[in-house]
N, C-alpha and C positions, 0 to 999 in steps of 0.2 A: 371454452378453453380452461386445463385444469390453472391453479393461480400455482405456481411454485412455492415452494416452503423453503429458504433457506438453512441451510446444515450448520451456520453458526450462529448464539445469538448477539452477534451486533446488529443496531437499529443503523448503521449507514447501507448494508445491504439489504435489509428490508424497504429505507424509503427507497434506494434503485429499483427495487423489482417494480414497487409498489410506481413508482412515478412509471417505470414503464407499461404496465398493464394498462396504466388510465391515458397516456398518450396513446395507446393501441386502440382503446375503445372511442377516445375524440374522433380520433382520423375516421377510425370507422362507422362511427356517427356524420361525418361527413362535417365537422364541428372545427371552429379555427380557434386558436389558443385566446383571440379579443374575444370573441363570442363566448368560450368557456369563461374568462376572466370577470366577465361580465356577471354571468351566472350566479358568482361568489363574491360579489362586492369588491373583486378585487380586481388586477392587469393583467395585461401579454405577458406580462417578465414574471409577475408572479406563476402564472400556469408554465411556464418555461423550469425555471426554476424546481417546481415541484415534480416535476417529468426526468429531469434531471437528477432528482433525488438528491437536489442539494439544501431543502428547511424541510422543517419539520413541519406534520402535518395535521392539520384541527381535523379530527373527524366528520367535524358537520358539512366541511367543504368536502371531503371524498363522498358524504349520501349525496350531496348535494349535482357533484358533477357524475356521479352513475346514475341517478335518475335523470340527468339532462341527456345521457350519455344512451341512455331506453334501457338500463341495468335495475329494475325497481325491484325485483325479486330475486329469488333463487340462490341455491348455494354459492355461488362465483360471485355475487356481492356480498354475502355474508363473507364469504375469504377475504375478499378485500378490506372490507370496514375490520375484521381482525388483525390484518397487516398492518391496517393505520395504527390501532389501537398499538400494536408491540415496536413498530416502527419510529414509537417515541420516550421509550422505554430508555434511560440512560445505560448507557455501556461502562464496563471496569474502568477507561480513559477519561472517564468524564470526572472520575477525582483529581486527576492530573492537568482538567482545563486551566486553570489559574500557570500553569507556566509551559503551555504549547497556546500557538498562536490556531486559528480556526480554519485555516487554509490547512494546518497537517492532521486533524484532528480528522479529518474526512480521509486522507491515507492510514492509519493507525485503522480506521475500523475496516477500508481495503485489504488493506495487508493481514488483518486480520481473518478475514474473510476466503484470502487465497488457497488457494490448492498448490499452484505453480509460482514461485516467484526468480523470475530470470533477474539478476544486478548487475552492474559493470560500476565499480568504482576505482576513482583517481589518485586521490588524495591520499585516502584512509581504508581501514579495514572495514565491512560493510557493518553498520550499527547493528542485525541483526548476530552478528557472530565476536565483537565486540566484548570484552573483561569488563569489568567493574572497574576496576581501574586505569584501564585507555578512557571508557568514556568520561573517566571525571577529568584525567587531563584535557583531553579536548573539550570538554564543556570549559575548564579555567579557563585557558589557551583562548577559545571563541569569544566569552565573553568573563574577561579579568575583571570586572567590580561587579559578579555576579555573587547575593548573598551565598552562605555555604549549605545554608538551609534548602536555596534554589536547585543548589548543586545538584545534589545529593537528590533530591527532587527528579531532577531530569535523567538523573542515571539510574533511580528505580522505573521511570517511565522505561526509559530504554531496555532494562532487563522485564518489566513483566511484556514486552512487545516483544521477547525474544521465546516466549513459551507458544508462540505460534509452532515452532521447529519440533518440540514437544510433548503437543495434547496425544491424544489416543488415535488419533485421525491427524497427522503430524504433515504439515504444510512443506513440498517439497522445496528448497533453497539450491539456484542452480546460478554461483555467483564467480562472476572475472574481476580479480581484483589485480591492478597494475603493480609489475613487482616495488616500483619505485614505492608505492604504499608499504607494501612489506617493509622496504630496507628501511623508513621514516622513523626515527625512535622516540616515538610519542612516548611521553612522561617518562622520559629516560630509560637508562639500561633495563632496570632492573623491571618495569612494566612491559617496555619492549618487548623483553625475551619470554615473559608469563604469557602474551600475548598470543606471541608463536607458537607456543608451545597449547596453548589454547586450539588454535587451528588446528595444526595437526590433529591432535582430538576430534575437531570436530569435522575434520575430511574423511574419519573413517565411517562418520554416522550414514545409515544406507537414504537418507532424503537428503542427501548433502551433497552437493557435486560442487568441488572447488577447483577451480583453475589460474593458473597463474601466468599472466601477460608478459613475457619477458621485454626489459627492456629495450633489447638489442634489436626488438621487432620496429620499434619509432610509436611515433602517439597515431591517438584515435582521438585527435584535438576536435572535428568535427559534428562529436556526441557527446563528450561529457558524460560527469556518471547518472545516471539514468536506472530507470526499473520498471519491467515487463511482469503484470501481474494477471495471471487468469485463474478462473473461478470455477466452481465446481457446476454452480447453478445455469443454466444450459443458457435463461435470457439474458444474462451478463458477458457481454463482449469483453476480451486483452481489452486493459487499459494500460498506458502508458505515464508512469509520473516522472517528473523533470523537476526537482528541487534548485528554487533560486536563495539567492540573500535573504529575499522580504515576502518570498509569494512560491507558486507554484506552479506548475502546467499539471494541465489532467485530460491528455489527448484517446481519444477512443477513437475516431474518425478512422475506418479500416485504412485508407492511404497514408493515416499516418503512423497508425499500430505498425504496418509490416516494412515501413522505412525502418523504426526502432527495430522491427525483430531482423531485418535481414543486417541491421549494424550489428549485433547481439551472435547472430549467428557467424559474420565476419570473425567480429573477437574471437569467438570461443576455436576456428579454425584458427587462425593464430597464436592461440594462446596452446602452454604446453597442455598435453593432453590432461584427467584428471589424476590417473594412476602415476605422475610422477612429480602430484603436489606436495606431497609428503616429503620426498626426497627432497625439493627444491626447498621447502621450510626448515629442514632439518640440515640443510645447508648456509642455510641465513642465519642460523643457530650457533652455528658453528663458526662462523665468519665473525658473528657478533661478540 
């Protein structure tokens, strides 16, 4: 089997591939994760883990388990031990480790990674389509004794994570944002209304579909805002992330991916169509 090559380089979609190709070859070695765990001086939860593509990974343990695995030669282990090797390579976010916690740090290099990103937010305007200056009031706003150094910090995180929408091969953003978000006048009038007017801009962009939930439809209290992320690379399955206070969900289980998409797809029938988001922002505009 050929090994995929990822189209971006962040090291979170590599160790996924990578952790999946080498669960592909256990199983089919007939090989249970104690028994690999063994192999490497290490456990069950570690070889879980690394399948998962959730740490990083020592090369010596990837020869270690394709030789346990009958992979001793051949180009398809040389792929692999080169995946290990880039797989660990730090990503642009990895300057910004010091103020994102490491539960988002593994969505950053998702999102990064996406081709497709479905959102539905509540609250607020989606961080990806977000001003410079909304995200720094809501950064005060979330946390008020945060230094200004931090600030300022988080909000250039938040704009280089928005050249996702951008590169040359430019990530499609397909997002429902509830109007009551809109009418919210984070950092007052006068950001508010740069805000909107931001949007509208960026409804015309052709990888942009914005839609707008009217209020008068009632909530979708049942999902929360949420984010449907799929991938170019064919072994990566729709993942699902669900942002809490302190942590996060990171659901791929297909029964649970197509609960989220068929919420997603709910919304977006409810929601007004996209061709008459403009109008309804340039309403709020107006009102404002």
């Amino acid at each position: 089997m050929a090994v995929p090559q990822p189209e971006t380089n962040g090291s979170t979609v590599r160790r996924i591939l990578l952790g999946g190709q080498l669960r592909r070859h256990r199983e089919a070695a007939g090989i249970s994760r104690a028994e690999a765990g063994y192999a490497i001086r290490s456990s069950e939860s570690k070889i879980s883990r690394m399948e998962l593509g959730r740490v990083s990974f020592k090369e010596r343990d990837v020869v270690d388990l394709l030789a346990l695995y009958g992979l001793d030669d051949g180009a398809e282990r040389q792929d692999l031990i080169a995946l290990a090797r880039e797989a660990n390579l730090p990503s642009w976010w990895h300057n910004y480790s010091d103020v994102m916690p490491s539960w988002f740090q593994v969505y950053v290099g998702l999102e990064g990674a996406a081709s497709l990103i479905r959102t539905y937010d509540v609250q607020f305007v989606p961080e990806l389509l977000q001003t410079a200056d909304y995200a720094r009031a809501l950064t005060r706003r979330g946390q008020p004794s945060l230094a200004e150094e931090d600030v300022e910090r988080r909000v250039g995180l938040r704009l280089s994570r928005q050249r996702v929408l951008g590169r040359s091969q430019p990530a499609r953003l397909w997002a429902v944002i509830d109007e009551a978000a809109l009418r919210r006048p984070i950092g007052g009038p006068h950001v508010h209304r740069e805000q909107l007017q931001h949007l509208v801009l960026k409804s015309k962009e052709p990888n942009i579909t914005l839609q707008v939930l009217p209020i008068r439809v009632g909530g979708h209290a049942e999902t929360g805002t949420f984010a449907v992320l799929r991938f170019p690379e064919p072994d990566l399955s729709d993942l699902v992330y669900v942002e809490q206070l302190t942590g996060a969900l990171y659901l791929d289980k297909p029964e649970d991916v197509d609960r989220y998409l068929e919420a997603m797809n709910r919304l977006s029938v409810d929601s007004e169509p996209p061709e008459q988001t403009t109008s309804i922002l340039e309403t709020i505009l107006r009102e404002g």
